[in-house]
ChimeraX commands (.cxc) that place a marker at each C-alpha (Angstrom):
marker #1 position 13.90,8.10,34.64 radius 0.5
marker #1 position 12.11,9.72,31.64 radius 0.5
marker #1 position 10.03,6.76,29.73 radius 0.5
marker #1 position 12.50,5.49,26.67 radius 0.5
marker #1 position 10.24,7.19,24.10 radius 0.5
marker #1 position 10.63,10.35,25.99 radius 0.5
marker #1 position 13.68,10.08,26.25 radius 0.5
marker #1 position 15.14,9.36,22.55 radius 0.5
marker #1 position 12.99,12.28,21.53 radius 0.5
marker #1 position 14.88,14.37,23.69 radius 0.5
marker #1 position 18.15,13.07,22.35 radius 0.5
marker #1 position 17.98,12.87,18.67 radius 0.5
marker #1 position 16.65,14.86,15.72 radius 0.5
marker #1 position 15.94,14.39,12.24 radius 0.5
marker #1 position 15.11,11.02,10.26 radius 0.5
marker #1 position 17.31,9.23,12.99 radius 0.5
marker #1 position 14.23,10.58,15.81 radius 0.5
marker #1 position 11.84,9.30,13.08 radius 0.5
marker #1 position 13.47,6.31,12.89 radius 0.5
marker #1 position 14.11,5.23,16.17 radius 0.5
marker #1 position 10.58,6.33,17.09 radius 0.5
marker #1 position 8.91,3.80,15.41 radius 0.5
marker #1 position 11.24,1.11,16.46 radius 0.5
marker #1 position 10.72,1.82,19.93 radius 0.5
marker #1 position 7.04,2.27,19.96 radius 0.5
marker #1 position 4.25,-0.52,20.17 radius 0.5
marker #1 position 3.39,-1.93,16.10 radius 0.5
marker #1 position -0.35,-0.34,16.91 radius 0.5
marker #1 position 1.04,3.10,17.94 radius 0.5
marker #1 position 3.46,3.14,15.30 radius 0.5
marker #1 position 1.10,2.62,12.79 radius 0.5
marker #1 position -0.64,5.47,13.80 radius 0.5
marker #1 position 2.52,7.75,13.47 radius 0.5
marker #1 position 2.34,6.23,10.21 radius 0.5
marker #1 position -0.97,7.14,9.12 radius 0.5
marker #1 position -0.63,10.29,10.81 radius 0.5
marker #1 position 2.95,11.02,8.68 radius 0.5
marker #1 position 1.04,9.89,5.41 radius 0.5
marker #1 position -1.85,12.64,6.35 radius 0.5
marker #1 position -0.76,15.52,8.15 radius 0.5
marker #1 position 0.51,18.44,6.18 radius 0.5
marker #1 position -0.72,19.93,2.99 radius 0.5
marker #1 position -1.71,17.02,0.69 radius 0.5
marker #1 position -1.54,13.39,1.63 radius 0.5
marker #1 position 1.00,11.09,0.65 radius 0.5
marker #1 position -1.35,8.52,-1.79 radius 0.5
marker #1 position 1.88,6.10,-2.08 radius 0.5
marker #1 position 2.59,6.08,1.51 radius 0.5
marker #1 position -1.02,5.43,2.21 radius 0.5
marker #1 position -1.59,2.31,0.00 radius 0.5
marker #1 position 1.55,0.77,1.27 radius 0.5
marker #1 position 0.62,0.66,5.17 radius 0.5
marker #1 position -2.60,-0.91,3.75 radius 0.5
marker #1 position -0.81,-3.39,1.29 radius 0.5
marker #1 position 1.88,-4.18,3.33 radius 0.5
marker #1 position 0.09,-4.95,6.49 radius 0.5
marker #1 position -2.34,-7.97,7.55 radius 0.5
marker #1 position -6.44,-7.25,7.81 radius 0.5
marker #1 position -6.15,-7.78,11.19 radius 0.5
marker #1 position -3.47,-4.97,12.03 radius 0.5
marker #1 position -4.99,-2.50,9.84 radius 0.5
marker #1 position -8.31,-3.06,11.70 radius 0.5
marker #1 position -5.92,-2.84,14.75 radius 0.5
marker #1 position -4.15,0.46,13.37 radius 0.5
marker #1 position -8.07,1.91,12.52 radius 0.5
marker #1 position -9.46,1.44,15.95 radius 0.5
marker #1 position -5.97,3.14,17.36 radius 0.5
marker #1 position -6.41,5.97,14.94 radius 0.5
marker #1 position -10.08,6.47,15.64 radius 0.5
marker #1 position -9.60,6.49,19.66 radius 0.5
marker #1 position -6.53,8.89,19.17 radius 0.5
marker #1 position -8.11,11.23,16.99 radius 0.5
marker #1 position -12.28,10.69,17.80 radius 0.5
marker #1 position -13.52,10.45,14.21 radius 0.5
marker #1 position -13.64,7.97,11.14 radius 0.5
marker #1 position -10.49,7.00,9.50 radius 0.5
marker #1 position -12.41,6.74,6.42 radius 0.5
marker #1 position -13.63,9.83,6.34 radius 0.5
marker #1 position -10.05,11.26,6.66 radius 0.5
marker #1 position -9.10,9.65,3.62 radius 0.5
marker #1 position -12.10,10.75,1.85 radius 0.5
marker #1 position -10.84,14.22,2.43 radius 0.5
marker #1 position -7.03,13.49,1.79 radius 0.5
marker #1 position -6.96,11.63,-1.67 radius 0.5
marker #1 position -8.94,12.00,-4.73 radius 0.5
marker #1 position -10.01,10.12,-7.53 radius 0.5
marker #1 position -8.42,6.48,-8.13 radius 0.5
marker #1 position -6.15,6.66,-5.36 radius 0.5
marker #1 position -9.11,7.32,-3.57 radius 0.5
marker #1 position -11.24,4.24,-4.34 radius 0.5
marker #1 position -8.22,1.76,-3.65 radius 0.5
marker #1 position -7.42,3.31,-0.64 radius 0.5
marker #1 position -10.87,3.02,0.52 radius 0.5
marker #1 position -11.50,-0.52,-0.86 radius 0.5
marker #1 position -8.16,-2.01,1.36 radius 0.5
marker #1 position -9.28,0.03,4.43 radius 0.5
marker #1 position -12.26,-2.63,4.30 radius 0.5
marker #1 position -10.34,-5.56,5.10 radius 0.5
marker #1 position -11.83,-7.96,2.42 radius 0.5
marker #1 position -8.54,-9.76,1.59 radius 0.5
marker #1 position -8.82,-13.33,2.45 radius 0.5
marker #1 position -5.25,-13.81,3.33 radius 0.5
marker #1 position -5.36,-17.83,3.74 radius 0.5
marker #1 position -7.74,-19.04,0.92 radius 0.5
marker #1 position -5.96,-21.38,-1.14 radius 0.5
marker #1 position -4.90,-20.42,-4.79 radius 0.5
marker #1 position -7.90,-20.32,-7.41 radius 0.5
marker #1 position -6.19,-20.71,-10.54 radius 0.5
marker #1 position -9.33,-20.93,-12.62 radius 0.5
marker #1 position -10.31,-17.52,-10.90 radius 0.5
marker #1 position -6.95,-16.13,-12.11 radius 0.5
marker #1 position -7.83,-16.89,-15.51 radius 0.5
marker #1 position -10.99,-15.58,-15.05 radius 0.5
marker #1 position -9.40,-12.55,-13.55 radius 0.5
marker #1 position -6.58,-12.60,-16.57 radius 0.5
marker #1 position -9.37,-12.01,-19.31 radius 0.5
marker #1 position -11.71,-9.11,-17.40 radius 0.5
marker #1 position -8.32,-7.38,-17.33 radius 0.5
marker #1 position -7.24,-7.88,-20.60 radius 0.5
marker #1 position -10.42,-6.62,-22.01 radius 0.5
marker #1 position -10.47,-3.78,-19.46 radius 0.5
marker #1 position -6.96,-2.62,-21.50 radius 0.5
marker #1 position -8.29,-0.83,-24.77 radius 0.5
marker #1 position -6.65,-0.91,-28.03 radius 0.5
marker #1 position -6.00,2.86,-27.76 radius 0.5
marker #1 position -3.87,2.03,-24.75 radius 0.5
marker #1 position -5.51,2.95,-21.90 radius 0.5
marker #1 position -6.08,1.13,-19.05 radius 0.5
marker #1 position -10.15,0.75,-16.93 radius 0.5
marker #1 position -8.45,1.68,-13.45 radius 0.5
marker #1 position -11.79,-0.05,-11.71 radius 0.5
marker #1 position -11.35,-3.33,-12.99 radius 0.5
marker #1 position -7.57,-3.30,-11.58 radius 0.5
marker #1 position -8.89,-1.82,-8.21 radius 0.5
marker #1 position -11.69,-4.13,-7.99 radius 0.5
marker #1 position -9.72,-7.36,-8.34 radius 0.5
marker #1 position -6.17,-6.72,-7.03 radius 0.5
marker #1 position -7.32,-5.09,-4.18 radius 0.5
marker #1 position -9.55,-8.18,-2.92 radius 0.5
marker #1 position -7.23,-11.28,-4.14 radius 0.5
marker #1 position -4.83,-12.71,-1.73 radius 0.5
marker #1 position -1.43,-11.56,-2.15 radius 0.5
marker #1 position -1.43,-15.46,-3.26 radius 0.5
marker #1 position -4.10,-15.34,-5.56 radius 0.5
marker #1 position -2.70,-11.61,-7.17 radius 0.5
marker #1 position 0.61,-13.79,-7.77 radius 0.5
marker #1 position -1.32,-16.71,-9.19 radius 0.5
marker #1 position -3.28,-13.74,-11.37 radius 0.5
marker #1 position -0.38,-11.96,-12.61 radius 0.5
marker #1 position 0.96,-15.72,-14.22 radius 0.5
marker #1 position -1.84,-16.69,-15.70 radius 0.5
marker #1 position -1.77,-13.28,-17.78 radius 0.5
marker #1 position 1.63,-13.50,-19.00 radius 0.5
marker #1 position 1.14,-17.40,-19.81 radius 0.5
marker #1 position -1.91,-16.32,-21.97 radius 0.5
marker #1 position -1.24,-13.22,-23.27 radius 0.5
marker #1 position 2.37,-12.82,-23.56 radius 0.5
marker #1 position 2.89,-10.20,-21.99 radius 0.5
marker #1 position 3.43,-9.36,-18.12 radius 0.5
marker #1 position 0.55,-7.66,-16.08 radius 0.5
marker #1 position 2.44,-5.02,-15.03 radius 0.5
marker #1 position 2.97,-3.43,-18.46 radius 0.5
marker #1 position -0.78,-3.08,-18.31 radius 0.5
marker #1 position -1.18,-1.48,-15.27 radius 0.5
marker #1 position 1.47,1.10,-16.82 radius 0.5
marker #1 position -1.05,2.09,-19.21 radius 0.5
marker #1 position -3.70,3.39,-16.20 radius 0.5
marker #1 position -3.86,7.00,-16.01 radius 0.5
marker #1 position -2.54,8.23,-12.82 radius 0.5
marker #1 position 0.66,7.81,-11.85 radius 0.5
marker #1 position 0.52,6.99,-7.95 radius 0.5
marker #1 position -1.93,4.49,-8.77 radius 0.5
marker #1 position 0.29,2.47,-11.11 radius 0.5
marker #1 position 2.97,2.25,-7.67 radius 0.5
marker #1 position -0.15,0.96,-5.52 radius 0.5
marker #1 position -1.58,-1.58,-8.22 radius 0.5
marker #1 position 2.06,-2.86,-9.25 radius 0.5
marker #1 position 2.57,-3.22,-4.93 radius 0.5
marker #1 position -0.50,-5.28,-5.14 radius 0.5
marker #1 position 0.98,-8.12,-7.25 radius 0.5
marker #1 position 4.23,-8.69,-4.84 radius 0.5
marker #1 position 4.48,-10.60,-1.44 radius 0.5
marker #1 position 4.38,-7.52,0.79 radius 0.5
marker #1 position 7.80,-8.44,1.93 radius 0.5
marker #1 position 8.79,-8.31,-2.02 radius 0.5
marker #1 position 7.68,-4.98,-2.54 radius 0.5
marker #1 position 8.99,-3.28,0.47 radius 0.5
marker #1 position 12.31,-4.90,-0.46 radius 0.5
marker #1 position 12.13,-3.10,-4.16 radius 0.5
marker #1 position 11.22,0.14,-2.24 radius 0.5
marker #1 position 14.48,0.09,-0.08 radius 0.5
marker #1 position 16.40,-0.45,-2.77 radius 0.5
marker #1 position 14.47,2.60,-5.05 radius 0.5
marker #1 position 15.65,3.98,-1.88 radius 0.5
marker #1 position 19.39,3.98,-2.90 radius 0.5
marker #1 position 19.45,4.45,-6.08 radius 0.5
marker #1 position 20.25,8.21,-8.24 radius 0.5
marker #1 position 21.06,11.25,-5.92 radius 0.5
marker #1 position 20.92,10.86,-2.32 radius 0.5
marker #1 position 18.95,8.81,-0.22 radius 0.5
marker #1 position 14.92,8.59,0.46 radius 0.5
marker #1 position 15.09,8.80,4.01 radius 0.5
marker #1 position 11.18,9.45,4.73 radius 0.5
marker #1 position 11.10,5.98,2.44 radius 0.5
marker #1 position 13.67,4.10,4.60 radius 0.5
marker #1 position 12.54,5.26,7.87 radius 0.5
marker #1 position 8.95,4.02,6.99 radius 0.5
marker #1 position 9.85,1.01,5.34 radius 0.5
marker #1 position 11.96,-0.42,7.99 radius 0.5
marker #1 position 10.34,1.54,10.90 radius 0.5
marker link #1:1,2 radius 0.2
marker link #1:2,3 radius 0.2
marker link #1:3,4 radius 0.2
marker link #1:4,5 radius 0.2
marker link #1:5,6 radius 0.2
marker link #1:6,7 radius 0.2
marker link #1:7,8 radius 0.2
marker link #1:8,9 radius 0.2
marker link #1:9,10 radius 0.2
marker link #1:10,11 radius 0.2
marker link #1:11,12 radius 0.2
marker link #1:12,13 radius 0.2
marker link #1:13,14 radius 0.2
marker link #1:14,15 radius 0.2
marker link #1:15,16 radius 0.2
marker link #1:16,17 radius 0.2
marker link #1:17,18 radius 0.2
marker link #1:18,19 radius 0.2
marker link #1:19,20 radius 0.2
marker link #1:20,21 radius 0.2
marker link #1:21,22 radius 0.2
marker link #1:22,23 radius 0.2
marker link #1:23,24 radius 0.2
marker link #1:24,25 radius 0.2
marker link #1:25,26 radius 0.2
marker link #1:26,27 radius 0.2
marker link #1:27,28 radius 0.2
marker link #1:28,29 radius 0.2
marker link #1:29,30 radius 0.2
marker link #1:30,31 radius 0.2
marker link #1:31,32 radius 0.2
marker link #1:32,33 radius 0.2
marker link #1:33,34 radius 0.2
marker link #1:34,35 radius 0.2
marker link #1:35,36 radius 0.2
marker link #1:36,37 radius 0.2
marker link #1:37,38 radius 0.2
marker link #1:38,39 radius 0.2
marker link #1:39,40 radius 0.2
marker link #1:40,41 radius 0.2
marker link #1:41,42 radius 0.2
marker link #1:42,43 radius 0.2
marker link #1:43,44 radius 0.2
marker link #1:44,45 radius 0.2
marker link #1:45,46 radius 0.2
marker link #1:46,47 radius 0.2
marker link #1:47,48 radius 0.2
marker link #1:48,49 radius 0.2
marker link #1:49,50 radius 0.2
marker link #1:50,51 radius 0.2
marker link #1:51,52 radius 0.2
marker link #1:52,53 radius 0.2
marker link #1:53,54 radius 0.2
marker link #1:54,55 radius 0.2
marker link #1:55,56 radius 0.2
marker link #1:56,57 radius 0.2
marker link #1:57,58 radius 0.2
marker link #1:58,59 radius 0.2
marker link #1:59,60 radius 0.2
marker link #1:60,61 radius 0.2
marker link #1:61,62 radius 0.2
marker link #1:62,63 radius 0.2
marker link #1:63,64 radius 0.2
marker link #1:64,65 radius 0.2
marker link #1:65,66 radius 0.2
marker link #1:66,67 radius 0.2
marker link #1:67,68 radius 0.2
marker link #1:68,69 radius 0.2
marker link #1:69,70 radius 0.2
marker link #1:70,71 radius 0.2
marker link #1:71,72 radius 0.2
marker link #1:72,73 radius 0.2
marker link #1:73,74 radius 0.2
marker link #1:74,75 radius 0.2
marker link #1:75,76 radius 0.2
marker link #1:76,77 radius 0.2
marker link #1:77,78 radius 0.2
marker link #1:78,79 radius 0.2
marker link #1:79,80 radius 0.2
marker link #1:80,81 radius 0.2
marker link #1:81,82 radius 0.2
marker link #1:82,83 radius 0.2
marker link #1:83,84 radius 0.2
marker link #1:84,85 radius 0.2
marker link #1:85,86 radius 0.2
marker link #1:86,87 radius 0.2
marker link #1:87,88 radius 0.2
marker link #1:88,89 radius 0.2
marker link #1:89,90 radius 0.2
marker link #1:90,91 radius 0.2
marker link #1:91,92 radius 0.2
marker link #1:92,93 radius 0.2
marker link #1:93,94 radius 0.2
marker link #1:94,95 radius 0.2
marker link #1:95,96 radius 0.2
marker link #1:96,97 radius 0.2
marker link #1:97,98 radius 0.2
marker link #1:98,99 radius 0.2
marker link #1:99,100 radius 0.2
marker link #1:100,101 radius 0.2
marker link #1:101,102 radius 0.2
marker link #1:102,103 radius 0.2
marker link #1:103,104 radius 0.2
marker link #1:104,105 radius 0.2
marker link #1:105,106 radius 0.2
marker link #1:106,107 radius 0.2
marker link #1:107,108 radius 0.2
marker link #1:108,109 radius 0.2
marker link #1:109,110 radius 0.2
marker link #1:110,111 radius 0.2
marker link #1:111,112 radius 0.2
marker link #1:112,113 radius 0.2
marker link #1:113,114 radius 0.2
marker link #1:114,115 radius 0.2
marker link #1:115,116 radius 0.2
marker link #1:116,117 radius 0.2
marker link #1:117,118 radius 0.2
marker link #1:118,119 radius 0.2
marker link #1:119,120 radius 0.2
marker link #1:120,121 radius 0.2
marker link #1:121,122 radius 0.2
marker link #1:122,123 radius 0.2
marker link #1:123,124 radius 0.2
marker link #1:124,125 radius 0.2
marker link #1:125,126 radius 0.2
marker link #1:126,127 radius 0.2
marker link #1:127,128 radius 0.2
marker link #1:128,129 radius 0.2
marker link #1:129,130 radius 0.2
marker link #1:130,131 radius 0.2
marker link #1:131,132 radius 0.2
marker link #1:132,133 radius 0.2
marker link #1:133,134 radius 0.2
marker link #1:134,135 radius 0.2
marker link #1:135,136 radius 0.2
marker link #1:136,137 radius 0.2
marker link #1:137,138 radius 0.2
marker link #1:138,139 radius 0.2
marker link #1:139,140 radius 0.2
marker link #1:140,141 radius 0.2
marker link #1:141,142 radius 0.2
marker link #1:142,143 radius 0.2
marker link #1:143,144 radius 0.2
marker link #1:144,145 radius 0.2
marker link #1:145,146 radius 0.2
marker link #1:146,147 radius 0.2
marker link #1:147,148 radius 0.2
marker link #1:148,149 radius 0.2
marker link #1:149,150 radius 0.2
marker link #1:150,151 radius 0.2
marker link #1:151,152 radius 0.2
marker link #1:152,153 radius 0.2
marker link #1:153,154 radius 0.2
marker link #1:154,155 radius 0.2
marker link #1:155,156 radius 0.2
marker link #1:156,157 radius 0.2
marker link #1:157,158 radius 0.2
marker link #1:158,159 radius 0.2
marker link #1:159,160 radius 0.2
marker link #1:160,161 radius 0.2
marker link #1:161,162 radius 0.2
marker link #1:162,163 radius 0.2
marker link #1:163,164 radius 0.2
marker link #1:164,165 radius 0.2
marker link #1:165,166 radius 0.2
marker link #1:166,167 radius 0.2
marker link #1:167,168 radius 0.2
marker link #1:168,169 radius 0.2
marker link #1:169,170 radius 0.2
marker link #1:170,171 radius 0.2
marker link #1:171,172 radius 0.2
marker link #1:172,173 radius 0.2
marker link #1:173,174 radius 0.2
marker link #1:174,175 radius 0.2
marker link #1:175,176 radius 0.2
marker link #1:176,177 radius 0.2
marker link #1:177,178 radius 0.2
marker link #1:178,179 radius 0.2
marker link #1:179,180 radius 0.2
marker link #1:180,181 radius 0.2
marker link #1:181,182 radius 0.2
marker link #1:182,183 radius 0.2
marker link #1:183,184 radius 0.2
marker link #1:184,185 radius 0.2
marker link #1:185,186 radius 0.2
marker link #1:186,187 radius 0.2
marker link #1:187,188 radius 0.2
marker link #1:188,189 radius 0.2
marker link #1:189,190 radius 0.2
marker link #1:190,191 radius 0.2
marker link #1:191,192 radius 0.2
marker link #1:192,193 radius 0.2
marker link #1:193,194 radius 0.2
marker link #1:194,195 radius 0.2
marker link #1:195,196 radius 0.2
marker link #1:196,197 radius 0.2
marker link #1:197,198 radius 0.2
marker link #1:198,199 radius 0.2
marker link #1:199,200 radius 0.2
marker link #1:200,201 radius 0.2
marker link #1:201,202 radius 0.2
marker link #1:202,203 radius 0.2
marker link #1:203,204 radius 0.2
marker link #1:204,205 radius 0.2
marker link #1:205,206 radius 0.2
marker link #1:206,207 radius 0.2
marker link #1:207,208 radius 0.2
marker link #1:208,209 radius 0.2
marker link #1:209,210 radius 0.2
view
């Protein structure tokens, strides 16, 4: 009998192969379809990127890194040095770290703290110091980026994520704005973006729910 993966390769094309692919294989190999997916090709797929690293705990992204590096025998961080550029870039490479303290308890006079640098990192021209977002989002808790994002709108009336709109590029606004949701949260808002105008966003669904 051929081995199921084998086997539903074989018998299915398309998304549905995609899809049924990832389901079937082990989370660490998957992952590394994943990352493969987000890399191969011409151009790398920033969004897709930032997601697998938002949406997954430190300790399967180290996981998913090792797998990647024995697969392919070289850095994973030097890949995405090559792939993305710019802002992207320096988020991407400050969640493949693994800083996040996932279980610290809720700092609430670091999320003021972290309210203000922000707020003063938003000009009065508009703009937006993409750094300071990277640099804090990226490291907080998905706990302390909720406790973060109320403390802004209690002080400043006004919600964090209309001042992440105001940073420059436009993939970046997607990965900072992921940063502030329960990783469940956010992939649930993705499905749905999924649905919704013309047609459906298959690559989105199958890696969402893969």
């Amino acid at each position: 009998d051929k081995p199921m993966l084998a086997r539903l390769r074989s018998e299915t094309s398309g998304w549905y192969k995609l899809f049924l692919t990832y389901l079937v294989s082990s989370p660490e190999d998957a992952d590394v379809r994943q990352l493969d997916a987000a890399m191969d090709g011409i151009g790398a797929d920033g969004v897709a990127l930032i997601e697998f690293l938002v949406g997954r705990s430190q300790a399967r992204v180290r996981a998913a890194k090792a797998k990647w590096e024995g697969k392919h025998d070289k850095p994973l961080v030097d890949r995405i040095r090559s792939e993305l550029h710019g802002s992207n870039r320096t988020l991407a490479l400050e969640l493949l770290k693994g800083e996040r303290n996932e279980t610290a308890p809720v700092d609430e006079r670091l999320a003021t703290n972290q309210a203000d640098q922000l707020h003063k990192g938003v000009s009065r021209w508009g703009s937006a110091d993409d750094e300071a977002f990277i640099q804090i989002l990226s490291k907080n808790s998905p706990a302390q980026n909720a406790a973060l994002r109320t403390a802004y709108e209690k002080k400043y009336s006004r919600s964090l994520e209309s001042q992440i709109a105001k940073v420059g590029q436009k993939n970046l606004k997607k990965c900072l704005q992921a940063l502030l949701l329960p990783p469940a949260d956010y992939y649930a808002m993705r499905i749905r973006q999924a649905f919704v105008g013309l047609g459906t966003s298959d690559k989105v669904v199958c890696r969402v729910l893969g």
